[in-house]
VEXKE-210270 format. One record per residue: residue in three letters; z, y, x of N, C-alpha, C in turn. Coordinates in steps of 0.2 Angstrom, whole numbers, plus 5000, padded with zeros to 4 digits. Layout:
BEGIN
ALAZYXZYXZYX;...
# end
This chain:
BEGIN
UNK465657015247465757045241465357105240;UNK465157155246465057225245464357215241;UNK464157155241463157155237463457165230;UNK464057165227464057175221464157265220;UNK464357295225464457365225463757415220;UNK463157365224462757385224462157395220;UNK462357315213462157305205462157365202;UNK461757415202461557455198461157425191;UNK460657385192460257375189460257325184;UNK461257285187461257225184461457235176;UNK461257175171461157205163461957145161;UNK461957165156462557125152463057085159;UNK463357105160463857085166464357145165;UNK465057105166465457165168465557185177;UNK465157155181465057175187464457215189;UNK464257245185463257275186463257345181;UNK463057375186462757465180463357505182;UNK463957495178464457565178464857555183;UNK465157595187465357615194466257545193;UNK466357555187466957525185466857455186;UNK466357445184465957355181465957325190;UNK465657385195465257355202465857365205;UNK466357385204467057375209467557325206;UNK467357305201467757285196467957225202;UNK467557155204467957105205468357125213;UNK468257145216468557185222469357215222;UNK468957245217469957275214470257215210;UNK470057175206470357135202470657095209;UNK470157075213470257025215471057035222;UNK470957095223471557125228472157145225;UNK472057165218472857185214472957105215;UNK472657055214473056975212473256965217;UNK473256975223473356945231473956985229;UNK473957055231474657085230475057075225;UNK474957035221475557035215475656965218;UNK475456905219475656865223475956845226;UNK475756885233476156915240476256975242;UNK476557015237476657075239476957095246;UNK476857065250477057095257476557095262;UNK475857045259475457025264475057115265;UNK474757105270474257165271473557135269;UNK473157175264472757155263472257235264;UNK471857215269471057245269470557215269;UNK469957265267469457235268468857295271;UNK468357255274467757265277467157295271;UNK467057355271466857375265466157415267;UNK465557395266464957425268464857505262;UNK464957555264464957615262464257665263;UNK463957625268462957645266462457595268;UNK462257575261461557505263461057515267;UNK460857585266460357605270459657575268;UNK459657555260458957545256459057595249;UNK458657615247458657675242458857645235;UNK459357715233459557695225459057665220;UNK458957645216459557585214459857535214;UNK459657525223459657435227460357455232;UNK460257525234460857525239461557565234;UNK462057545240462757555239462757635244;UNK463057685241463257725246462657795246;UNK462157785243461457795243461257865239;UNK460957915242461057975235460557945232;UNK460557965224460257945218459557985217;UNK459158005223458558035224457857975224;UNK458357915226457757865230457757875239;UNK457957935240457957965247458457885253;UNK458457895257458757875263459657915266;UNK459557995262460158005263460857965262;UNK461457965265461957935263462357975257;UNK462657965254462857985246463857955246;UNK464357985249465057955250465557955244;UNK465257995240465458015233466157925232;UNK465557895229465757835227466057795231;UNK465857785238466457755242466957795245;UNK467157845243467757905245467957865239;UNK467857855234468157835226468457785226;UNK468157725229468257665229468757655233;UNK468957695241469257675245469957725242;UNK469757775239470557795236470957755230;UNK470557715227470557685223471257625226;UNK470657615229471057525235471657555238;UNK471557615241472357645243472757645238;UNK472757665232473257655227473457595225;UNK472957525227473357485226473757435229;UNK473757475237474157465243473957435249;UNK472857465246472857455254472857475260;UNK472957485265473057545270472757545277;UNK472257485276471857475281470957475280;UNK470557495281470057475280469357495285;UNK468957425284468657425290467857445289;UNK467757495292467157525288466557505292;UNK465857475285465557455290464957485287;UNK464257465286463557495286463157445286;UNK462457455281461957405278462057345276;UNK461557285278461757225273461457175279;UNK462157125284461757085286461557025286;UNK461157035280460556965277460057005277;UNK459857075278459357125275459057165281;UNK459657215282459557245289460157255293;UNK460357205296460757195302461057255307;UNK460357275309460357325314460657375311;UNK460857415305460957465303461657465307;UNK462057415306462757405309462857385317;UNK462557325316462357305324461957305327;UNK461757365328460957385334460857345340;UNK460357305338460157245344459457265347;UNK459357245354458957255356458357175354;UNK458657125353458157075350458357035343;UNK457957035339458157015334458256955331;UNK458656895329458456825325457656815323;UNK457756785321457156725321456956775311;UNK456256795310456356845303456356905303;UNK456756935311456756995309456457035314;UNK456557105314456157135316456457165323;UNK456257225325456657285330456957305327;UNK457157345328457857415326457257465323;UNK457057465318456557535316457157615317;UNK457757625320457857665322458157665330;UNK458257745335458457715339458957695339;UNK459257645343460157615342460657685343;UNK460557715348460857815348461057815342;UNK460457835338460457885333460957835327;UNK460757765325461157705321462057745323;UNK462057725330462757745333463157795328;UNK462757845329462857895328462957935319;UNK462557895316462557875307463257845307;UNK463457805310463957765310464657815310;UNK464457855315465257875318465457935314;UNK464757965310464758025307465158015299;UNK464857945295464957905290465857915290;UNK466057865294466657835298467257925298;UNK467057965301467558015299467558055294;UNK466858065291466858095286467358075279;UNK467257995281467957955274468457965278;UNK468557965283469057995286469558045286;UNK469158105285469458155284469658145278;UNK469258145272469158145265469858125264;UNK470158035264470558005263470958005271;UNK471358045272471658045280472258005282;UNK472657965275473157915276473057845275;UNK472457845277472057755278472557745287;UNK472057695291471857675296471157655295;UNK470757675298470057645298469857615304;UNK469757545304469257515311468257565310;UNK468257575315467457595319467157525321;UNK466657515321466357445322465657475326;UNK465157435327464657435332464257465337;UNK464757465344464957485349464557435354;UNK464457395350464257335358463857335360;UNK463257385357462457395360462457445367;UNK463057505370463157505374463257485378;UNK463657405378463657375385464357395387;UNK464057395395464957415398464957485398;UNK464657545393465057585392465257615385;UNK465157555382465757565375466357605377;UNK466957575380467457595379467357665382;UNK467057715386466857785386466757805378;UNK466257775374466257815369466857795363;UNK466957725367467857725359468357795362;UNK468357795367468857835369468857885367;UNK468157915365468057975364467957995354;UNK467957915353468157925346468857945344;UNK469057905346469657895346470257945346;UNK470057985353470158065355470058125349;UNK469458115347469258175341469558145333;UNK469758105332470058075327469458045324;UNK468857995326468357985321468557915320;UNK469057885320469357835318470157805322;UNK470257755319470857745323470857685326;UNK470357655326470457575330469757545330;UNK469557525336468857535337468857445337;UNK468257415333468257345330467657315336;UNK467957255341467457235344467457175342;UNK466557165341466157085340465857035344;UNK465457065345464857025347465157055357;UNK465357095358465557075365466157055365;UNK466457025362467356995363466956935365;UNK466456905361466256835361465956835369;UNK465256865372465156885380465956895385;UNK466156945384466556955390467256945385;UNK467656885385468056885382468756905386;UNK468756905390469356945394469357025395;UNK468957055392468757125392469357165392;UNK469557165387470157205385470557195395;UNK470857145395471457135401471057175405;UNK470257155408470157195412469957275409;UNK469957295407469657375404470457385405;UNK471057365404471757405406471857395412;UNK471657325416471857345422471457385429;UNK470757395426470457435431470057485426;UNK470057505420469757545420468857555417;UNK468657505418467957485419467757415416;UNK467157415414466957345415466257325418;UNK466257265418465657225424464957235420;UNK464457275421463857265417463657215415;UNK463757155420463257085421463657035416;UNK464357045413464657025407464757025402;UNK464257095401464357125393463757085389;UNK463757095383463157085378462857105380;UNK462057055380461557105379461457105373;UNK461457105368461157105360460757065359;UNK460656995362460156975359460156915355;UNK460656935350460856905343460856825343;UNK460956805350461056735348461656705347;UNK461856725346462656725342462656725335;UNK462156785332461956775326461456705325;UNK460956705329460556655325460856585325;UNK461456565329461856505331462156495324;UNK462556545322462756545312462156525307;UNK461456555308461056565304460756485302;UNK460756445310460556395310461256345310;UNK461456375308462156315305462756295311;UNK462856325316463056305321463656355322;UNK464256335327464656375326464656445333;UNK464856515332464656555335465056565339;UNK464456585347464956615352464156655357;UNK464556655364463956695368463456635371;UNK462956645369462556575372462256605382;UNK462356675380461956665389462656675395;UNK463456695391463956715397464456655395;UNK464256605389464756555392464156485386;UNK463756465391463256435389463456385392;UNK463756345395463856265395464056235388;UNK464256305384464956275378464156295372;UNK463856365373463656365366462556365369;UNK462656355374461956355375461456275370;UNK461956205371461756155369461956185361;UNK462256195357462556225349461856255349;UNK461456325353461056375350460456325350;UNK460356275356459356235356459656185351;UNK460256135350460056095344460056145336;UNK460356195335460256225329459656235329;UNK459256265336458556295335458256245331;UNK458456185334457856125331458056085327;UNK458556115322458256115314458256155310;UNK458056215313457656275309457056255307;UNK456656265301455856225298455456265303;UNK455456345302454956405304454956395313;UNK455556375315455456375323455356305326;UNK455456255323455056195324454256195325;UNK453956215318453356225317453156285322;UNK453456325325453256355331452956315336;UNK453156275336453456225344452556195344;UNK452456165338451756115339451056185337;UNK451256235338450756285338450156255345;UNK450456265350449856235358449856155354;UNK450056125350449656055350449156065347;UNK448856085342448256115336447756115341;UNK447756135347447156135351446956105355;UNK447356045356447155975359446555925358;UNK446255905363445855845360445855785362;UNK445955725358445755675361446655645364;UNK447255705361447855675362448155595365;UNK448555595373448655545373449355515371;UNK449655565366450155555364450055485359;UNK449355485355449455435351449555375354;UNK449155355361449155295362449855285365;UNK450255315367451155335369451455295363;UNK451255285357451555285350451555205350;UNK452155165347451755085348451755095340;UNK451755145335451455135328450855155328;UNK450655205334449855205332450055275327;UNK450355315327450455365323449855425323;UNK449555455320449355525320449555565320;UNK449855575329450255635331449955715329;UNK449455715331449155765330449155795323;UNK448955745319448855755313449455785309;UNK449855755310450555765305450555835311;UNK450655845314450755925317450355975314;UNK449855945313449256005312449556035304;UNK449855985301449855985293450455995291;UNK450856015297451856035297451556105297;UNK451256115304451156195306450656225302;UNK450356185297449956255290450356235285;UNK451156205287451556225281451756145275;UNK451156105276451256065272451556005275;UNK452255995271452755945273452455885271;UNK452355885264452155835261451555775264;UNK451055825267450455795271450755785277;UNK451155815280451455765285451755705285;UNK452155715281452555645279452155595278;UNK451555615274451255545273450755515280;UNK450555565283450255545287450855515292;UNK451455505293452155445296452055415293;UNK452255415287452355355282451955295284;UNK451355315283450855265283450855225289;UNK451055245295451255205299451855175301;UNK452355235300452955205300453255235293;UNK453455195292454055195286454755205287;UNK455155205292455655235297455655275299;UNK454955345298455155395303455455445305;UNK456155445301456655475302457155455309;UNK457155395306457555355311457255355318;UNK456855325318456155325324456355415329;UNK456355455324456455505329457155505332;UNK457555485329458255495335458255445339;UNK457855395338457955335342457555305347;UNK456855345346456255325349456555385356;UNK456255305362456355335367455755375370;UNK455555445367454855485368454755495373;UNK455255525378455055525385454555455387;UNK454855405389454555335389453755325386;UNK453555345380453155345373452555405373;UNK452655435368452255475367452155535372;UNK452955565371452955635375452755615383;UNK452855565385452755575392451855575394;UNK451455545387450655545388450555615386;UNK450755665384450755735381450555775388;UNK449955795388449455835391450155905396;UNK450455905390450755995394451155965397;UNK451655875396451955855400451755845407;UNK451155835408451055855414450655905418;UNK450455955414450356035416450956055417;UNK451656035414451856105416452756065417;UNK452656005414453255965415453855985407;UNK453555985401453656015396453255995391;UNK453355925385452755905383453155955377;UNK452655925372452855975364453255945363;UNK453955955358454355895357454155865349;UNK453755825352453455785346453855735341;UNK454655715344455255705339455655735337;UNK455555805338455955845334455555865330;UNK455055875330454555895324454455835320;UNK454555775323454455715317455055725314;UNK455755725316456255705314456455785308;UNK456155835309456155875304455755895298;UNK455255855301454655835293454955805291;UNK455255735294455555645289456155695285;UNK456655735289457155735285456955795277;UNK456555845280456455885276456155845268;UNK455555805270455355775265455555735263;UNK456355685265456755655260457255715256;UNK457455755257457755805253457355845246;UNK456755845251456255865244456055815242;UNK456255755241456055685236455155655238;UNK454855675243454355655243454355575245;UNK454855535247454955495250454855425249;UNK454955455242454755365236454155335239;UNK454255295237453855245238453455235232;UNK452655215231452455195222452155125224;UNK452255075221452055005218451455015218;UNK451154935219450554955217450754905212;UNK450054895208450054825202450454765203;UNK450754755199450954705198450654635200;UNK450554605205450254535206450354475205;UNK451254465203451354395202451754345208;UNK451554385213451454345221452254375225;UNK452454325227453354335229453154295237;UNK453554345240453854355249454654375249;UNK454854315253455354325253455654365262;UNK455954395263456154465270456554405273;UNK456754375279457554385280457754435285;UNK458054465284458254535287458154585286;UNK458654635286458454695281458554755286;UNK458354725294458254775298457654825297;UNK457454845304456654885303456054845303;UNK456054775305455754755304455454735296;UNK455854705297456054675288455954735282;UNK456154795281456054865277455354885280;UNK455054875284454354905285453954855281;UNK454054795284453854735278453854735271;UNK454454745270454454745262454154805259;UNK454154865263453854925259453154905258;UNK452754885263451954865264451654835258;UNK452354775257452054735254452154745244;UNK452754795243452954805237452254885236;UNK451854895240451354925239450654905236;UNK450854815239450054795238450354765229;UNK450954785227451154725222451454685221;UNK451754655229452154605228452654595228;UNK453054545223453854555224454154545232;UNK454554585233454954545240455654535237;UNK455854475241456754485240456954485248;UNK457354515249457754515256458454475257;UNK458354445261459154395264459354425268;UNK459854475267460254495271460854455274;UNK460954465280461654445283462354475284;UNK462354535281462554585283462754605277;UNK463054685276463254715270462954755267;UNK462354775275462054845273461454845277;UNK460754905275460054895278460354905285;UNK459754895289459854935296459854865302;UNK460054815300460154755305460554775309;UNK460354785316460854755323460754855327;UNK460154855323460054935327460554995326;UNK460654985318461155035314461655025316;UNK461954965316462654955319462854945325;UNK462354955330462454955338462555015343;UNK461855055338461555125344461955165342;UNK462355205347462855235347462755295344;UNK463255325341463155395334462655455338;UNK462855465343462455515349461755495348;UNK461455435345460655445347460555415339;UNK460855375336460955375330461455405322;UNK461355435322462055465317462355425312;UNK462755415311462955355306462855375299;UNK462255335294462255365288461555365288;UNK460955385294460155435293459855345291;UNK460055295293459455255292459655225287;UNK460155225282460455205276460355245270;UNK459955315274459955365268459355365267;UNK458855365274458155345273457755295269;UNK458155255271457855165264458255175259;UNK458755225257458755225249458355295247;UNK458255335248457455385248457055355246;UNK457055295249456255245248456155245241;UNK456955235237456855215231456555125230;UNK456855055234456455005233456454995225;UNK457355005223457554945219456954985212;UNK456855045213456455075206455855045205;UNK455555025212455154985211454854945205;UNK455454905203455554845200455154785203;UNK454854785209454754745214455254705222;UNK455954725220456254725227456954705225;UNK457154675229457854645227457954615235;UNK458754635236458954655240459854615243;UNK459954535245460554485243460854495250;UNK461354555248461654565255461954485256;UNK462554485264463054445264462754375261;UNK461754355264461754315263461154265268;UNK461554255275461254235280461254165282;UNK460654135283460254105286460854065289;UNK461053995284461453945289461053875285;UNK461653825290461353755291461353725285;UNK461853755278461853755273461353805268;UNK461153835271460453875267459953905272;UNK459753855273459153865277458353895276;UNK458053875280457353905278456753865276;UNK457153825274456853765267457053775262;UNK457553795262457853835255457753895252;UNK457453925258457153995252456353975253;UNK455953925255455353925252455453885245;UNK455853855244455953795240456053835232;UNK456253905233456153945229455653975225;UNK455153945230454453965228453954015230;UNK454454035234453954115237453354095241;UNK452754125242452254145245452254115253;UNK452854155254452854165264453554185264;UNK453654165271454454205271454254225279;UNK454554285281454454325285455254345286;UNK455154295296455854275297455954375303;UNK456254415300456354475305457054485304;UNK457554435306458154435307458554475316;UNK458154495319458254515325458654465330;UNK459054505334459454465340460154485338;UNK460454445335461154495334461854435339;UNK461654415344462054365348461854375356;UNK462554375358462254395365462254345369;UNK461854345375462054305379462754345381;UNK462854265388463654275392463554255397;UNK463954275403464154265412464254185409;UNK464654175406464854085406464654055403;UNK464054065398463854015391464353975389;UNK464954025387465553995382465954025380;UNK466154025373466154085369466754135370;UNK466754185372467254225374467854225372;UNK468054215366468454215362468854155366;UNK468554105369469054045372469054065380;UNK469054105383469254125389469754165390;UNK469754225383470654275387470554315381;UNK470854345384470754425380470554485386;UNK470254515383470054555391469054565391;UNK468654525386468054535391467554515382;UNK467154575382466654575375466154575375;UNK465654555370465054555370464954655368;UNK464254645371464254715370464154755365;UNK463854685361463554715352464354715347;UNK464754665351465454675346465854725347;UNK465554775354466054815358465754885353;UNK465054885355464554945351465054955343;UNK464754915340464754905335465654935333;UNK466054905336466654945336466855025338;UNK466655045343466455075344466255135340;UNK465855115335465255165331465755185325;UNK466055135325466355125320467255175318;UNK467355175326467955205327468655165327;UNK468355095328469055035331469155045337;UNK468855055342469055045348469255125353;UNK470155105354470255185355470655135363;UNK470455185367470555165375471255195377;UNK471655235375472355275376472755225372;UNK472655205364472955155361473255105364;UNK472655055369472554985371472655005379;UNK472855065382473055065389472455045393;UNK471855075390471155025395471055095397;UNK471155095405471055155410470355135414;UNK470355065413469655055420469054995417;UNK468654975416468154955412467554945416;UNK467254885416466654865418466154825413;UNK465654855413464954825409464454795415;UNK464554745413463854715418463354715414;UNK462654735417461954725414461754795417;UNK460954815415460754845419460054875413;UNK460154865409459654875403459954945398;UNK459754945393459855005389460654985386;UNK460554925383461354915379461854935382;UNK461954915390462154925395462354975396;UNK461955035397462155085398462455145391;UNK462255115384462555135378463355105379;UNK463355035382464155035380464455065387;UNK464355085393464655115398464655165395;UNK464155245392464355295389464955295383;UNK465055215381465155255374466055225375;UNK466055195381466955165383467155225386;UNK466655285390466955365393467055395386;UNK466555375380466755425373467355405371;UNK467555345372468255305370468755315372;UNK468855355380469355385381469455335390;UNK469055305391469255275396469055305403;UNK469555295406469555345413468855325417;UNK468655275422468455245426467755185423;UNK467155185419466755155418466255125425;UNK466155065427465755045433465254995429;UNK464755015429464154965428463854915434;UNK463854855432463954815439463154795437;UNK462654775442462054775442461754725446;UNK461554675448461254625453460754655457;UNK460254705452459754735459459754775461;UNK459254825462459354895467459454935461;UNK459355015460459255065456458655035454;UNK458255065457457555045456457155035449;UNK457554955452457454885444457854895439;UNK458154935439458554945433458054965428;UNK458054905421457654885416457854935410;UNK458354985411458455055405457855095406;UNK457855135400457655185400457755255405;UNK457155295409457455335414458155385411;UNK457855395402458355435401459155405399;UNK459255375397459755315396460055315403;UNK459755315409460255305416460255375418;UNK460055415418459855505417460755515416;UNK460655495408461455515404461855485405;UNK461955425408462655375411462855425416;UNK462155445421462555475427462555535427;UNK462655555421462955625419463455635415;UNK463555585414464355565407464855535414;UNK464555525419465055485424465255425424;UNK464755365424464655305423464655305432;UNK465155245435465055235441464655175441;UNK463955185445463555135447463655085452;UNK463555005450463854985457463254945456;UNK462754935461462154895461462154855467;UNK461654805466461754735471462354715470;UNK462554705466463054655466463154635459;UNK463254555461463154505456463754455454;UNK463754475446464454445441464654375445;UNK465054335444464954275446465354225441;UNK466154265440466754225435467154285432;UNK467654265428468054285428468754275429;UNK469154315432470154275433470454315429;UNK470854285424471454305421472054285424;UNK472254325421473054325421473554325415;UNK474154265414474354275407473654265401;UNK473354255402472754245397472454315396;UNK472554365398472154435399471854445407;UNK471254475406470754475414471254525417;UNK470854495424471254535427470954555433;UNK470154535432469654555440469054515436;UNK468354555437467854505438467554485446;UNK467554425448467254395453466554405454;UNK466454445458465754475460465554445468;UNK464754465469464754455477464154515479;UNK464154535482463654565487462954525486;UNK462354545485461654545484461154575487;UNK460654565491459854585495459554565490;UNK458854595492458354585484457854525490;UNK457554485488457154445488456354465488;UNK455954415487455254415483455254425476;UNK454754455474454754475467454754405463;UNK455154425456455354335450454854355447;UNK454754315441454254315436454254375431;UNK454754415430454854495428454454525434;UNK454254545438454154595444454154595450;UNK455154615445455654635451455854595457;UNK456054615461456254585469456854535464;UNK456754465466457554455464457954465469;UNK458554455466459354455469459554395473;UNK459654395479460054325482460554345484;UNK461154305482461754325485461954315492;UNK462154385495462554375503462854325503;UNK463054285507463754235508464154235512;UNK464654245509465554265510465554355508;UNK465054375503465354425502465554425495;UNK465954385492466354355487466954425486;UNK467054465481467654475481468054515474;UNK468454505472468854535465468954585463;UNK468354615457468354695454468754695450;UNK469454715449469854725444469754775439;UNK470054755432469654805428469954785424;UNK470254825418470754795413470354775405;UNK469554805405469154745401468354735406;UNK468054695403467454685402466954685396;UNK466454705397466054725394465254685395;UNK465054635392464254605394463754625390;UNK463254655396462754675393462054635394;UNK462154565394461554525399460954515396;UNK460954535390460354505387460654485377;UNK460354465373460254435368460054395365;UNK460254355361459854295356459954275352;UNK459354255348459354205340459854195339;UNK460054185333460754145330460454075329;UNK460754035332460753955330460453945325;UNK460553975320460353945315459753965310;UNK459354005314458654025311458353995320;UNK458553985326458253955331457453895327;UNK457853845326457253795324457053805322;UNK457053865316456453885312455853895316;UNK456353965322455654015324455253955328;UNK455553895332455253895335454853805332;UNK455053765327454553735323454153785315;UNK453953815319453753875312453153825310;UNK453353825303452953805297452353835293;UNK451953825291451453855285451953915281;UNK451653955281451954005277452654045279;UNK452654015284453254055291453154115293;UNK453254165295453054205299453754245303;UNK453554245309454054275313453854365315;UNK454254395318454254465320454654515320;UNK454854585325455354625326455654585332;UNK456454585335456754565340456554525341;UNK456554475339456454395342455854385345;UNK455254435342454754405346454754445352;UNK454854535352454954585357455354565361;UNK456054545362456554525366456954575361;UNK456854625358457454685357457154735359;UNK456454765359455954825362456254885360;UNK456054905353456154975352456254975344;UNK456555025340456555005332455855035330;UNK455355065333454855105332454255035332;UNK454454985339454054925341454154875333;UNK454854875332455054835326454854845318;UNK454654935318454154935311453454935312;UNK453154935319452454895319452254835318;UNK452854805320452754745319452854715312;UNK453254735310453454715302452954745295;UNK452454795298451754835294451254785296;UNK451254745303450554705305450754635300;UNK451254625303451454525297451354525292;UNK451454575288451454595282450854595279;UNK450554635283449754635283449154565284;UNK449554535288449354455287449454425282;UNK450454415280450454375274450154405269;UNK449754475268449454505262448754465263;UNK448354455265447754415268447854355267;UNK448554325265448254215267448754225257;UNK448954285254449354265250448854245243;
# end
C-alpha cells in the first residue's frame, strides 16, 4: 500500500495530491480492522524514504533533490499512533524499483542492477532515518530491518543499535531463510558460522518474482534449489538467454534429433530477437502439439542429445524448455488459431482424437477440408493424456492446446466424443457416410497380459498398466487406503517404469520392477530408468514372470524364475532362457503389467484388411513410439490423403 503514499501527482482521486487524500486508504483501512477487533494489534511496514525524487517519492524533500524529507512520515506515523497503533516496522525505497535501498545485495535478480551505493553507507541511511522517527515519536516500538548484508556480523551491529536506542527490535529476512537456527545458536554461543549466513544473492527474491515459493536456494537447496531452476525456466527474458550460443551454430544436429523435422534453429533464432510469434509458427508447421511435445518429448534421447555443446561440454541447450515457453507463451497471446483454408467440399473422417488424429485434422482443415473425428473417449488427447503421468504431463496442457487451436470456429471440424469403433459401427460405416478417406489413428489403448485372459477373471490383485496409469493421474488410486505396502510391475520399457514411479507417488512402500533381461536391454528411455532409480524403484532383472497364485481370490505372489541371456532374438537383444529349478514366489500385495499394448479388436481387421481410402497411422503403426513420432505421422497421412482427394 506504501505506492500510494507517494501519488502526488495523482488527479481526481481521493487517494492522490493532498497529504490527506495519499494516507487516506491506510488510515481508513486500520481504523476498520480496529473497530472490528479492537484487540487485535495491528502494524504496519511503512516505507518512509523512496529514495527517487519529489514528486515520485514518498518521504523525499520537495527540491527534486535525493535528500530524505520526515516531515510527512513523522505525520503519518503519529497519526497511526492515535489510532492504536503501536508498533511499526520501518522500512526504505520500493521493491519492485530499487530493492537495494532496503536490502543491499551484492547480486541482483534478473533486471536489476548493483547497488549504485555502498551497502555501508545504505546501512547506515537506514539506521539514521530509523532513529530520527524515533526520537520524534518515542512511544512507538520500531522494528530496524536490513541487516543481512553483514553476514555473521549482523548481530555486532544489532547490538549496537539496540544499545544506543536506534530502535527496538531488530527485523531478520533474508538470513532467517539461510541460517534458520540462528537466533538458538547466536544465544547459545554467542557468534555465528560465516559459511551459513546469506550471501545476498537474491535468489530467494528471484524464486517469488518467478512464481515459486521463497526460501534459501544455496543453504537449504535440496528443498528450494529444484523451485529456483524450474521457476527460472519460465521466465521469457531468461529462457531467451539460454539459446543465445545456439544463433551461432551451423548445420545443427539437433534437427535431425527431431522425428518432426522441426527448425530448431530457426524458432530459437526468432524467440531470441524477441518474436514469439515467428517462433511459434515456425513449430506449428511442423508440429501442431508443440506445447505438449515439450513436456513429453524425450529430448535427451532426440534432439538435445545431437546438440553440438551436448557434447563439448556434456550440457546441450535446453531446446524443450525454450519450445515449451514459446508454445505456452503464444497460446496465451492468442497466436494459436488455426485459419481454414477455402472451403473445398471434400470430407475425411479422423478416428481418434489423439496426437495423431489432431495433427491430421489440423493439416487437413487448412487445405479446406471438412474433418469429423470419432472419438472413443470423452475428451482429445487419446491414450497419452490419460496415461503419462502428471510429473511429465500436467493434466489440463494438452486439452488447452487443441482448444487454442480454435477447430470448432473453423466451421470445418466436428468432433463425436463417446463414439468408438465397434462391431456395431464399424469402418464401413463411416465410409458409407461418404467421406473421402478415413484415417484410422486410434492408438493402442489395450494391453497385452502374463496370461492372455482377461484380468478381471483371475482375482483381484493384478492391473494393466494403462488402467493403473490412468487411475493414478487421476487420483483413484490411494495405496494407504487399500493397505498396498508392496507392488510389482513387470516390463522393462517406459510404461513400466511410469507406473513403478507413480505407485511410490501413491503412497506404496516397496516398488520392484521384474525384468527378463539384463540392465542393459532394458527398452526405456535412459532417463525414465535414471528417475525410477532415484525415486527408489527396486530393480529385479533376469528374471522372468511366469503365473500367478491367489489366495481367497486376491494375489498373493507372482511365480517367477531366474534367467541367463542367450543369442540375440529378432529385437537385438540377447534373449532370456530360463535357469531350471530356479522357480520361486514373489509376493506382493498387487501387480502391475507393463508388457506391451494392442489394437482394440474391433478396429484390428480393419488395420490389417485396409481398404481403398483407409489409411492407418500414430500407435499402431509405431508400436506406441513417442507423441512427437505420432504428430509426424498424422502431418505425413494427411498429406497423402490431401494428394488422392
Amino acid at each position: 500500500l506504501h505506492e500510494l503514499l507517494s501519488t502526488h501527482t495523482r488527479e481526481n482521486s481521493k487517494y492522490g495530491g493532498s497529504y490527506e487524500n495519499r494516507t487516506r486508504f491506510l488510515k481508513e483501512t486500520i481504523s476498520k480492522v480496529k473497530q472490528a477487533v479492537p484487540d487485535i494489534i495491528v502494524t504496519s511496514r511503512l516505507s518512509v524514504y523512496d529514495d527517487y525524487p519529489y514528486p515520485y517519492g514518498f518521504g523525499m524533500a520537495t527540491d527534486g533533490s535525493y535528500t530524505p524529507d520526515l516531515s510527512e512520515p513523522i505525520k503519518l506515523i503519529e497519526e497511526l499512533n492515535a489510532l492504536g497503533v503501536t508498533l511499526i516496522n520501518i522500512a526504505t525505497g520500493n521493491p519492485y524499483f530499487n530493492p537495494d535501498v532496503e536490502r543491499p545485495y551484492d547480486y541482483p535478480i534478473q533486471g536489476f542492477l548493483l547497488p549504485k551505493s555502498n551497502p555501508f553507507k545504505t546501512i547506515e541511511l537506514n539506521l539514521n532515518l530509523t532513529k530520527e522517527i524515533k526520537t520524534a515519536i518515542p512511544n512507538m516500538t520500531y522494528v530496524d530491518v536490513g541487516f543481512t548484508w553483514l553476514r555473521n556480523f549482523f548481530p555486532c551491529m544489532a547490538a549496537a543499535v539496540l544499545e544506543h536506542h536506534g530502535a527496538d527490535i531488530i527485523g531478520i529476512g533474508r538470513a532467517a531463510l539461510a541460517y534458520t537456527d540462528y537466533a538458538n545458536v547466536l544465544f547459545k554461543t554467542g557468534e555465528l558460522v560465516a559459511e551459513k549466513t546469506c550471501i545476498t544473492c537474491s535468489s530467494c527474491t528471484q524464486i517469488m518474482r518467478d512464481g515459486g515459493a521463497s526460501g534459501c536456494v544455496l543453504r537449504d537447496s535440496e528443498i528450494y534449489g529444484p523451485i529456483y531452476r524450474a521457476g527460472r525456466l519460465k521466465n521469457v527474458e531468461y529462457v531467451r538467454s539460454l539459446g543465445e550460443e545456439c544463433r551461432n551454430c551451423w548445420g545443427a544436429g539437433c534437427k535431425a534429433g527431431c522425428p518432426a523435422d522441426l527448425d530448431i534453429p530457426g524458432f530459437i533464432d526468432a524467440f531470441y530477437n524477441g518474436d514469439i510469434k515467428k517462433a511459434y509458427e515456425i513449430i506449428a508447421e511442423k508440429n501442431i502439439l508443440g506445447e505438449t511435445c515439450a513436456y513429453t518429448c524425450p529430448v535427451e534421447e532426440l534432439c538435445e542429445k545431437q546438440c553440438a555443446l551436448e557434447t563439448q561440454r556434456g550440457q546441450a541447450i535446453p531446446i524443450a524448455q525454450i519450445q515449451k515457453t514459446i508454445t505456452t507463451e503464444a497460446r496465451k497471446l492468442g497466436y494459436t488459431k488455426i485459419k481454414a483454408g477455402p472451403a473445398t467440399g471434400k470430407k475425411v473422417a479422423v478416428v481418434g482424437f489423439g496426437p495423431a488424429g489432431i495433427s491430421a485434422a489440423v493439416n487437413l482443415i487448412k487445405h479446406g477440408v471438412e474433418v469429423t473425428v470419432f472419438e472413443a473417449t470423452d475428451k482429445p488427447g487419446g491414450v497419452a493424456v490419460s496415461v503419462i503421468p502428471t510429473e511429465r504431463l500436467p493434466i489440463g496442457i494438452l486439452e488447452e492446446e487443441v482448444r487454442a487451436l480454435g477447430l470448432e470456429e473453423t466451421g470445418l471440424f466436428e468432433v463425436k466424443y463417446n463414439t468408438p469403433i465397434t462391431d456395431s459401427f464399424t469402418i464401413d460405416d463411416v465410409l458409407a457416410q461418404g467421406y473421402g478417406a478415413v484415417f484410422i489413428a486410434a492408438g493402442l489403448p489395450k494391453d497385452s497380459s502374463l496370461t492372455n485372459k482377461n484380468l478381471s477373471d483371475l482375482g483381484t490383485g493384478v492391473y494393466s498398466a494403462l488402467e493403473f496409469l490412468e487411475d493414478a493421474k487421476l487420483g483413484k488410486f490411494d495405496a494407504k487406503e487399500s493397505n498396498i505396502k508392496k507392488a510389482i510391475v513387470i516390463g522393462g520399457g517406459n510404461t513400466a517404469m511410469d507406473a513403478a514411479c507413480s505407485l511410490l507417488t501413491c503412497g506404496v512402500q516397496d516398488v520392484y520392477l521384474v525384468y527378463r533381461r539384463s540392465f542393459t536391454e532394458l527398452p526405456a528411455w535412459t532417463n525414465e530408468i535414471q528417475h525410477a532409480l532415484k525415486v527408489g524403484v527396486h530393480f529385479v532383472i533376469l528374471t522372468q514372470p511366469l503365473d500367478y497364485v491367489f489366495e481367497n481370490g486376491k494375489l498373493k505372489s507372482v511365480r517367477v524364475a531366474r534367467t541367463e541371456l542367450g543369442d540375440p532374438d529378432a529385437s537385438g537383444r540377447r534373449a532370456p532362457k530360463i535357469i531350471k529349478g530356479s522357480e520361486y514366489n514373489f509376493d506382493a500385495d498387487i501387480c502391475i503389467e507393463a508388457i506391451g499394448q494392442k489394437i482394440d479388436p474391433a478396429l484390428a481387421s480393419a488395420v490389417v484388411n485396409k481398404k481403398d481410402k483407409v489409411y492407418v497411422g500414430g500407435d499402431i503403426v509405431n508400436g506406441g513410439s513417442t507423441v512427437v513420432q505420432a504428430v509426424r505421422e498424422g502431418l505425413d497421412i494427411s498429406n497423402q490423403i490431401l494428394a488422392t482427394l
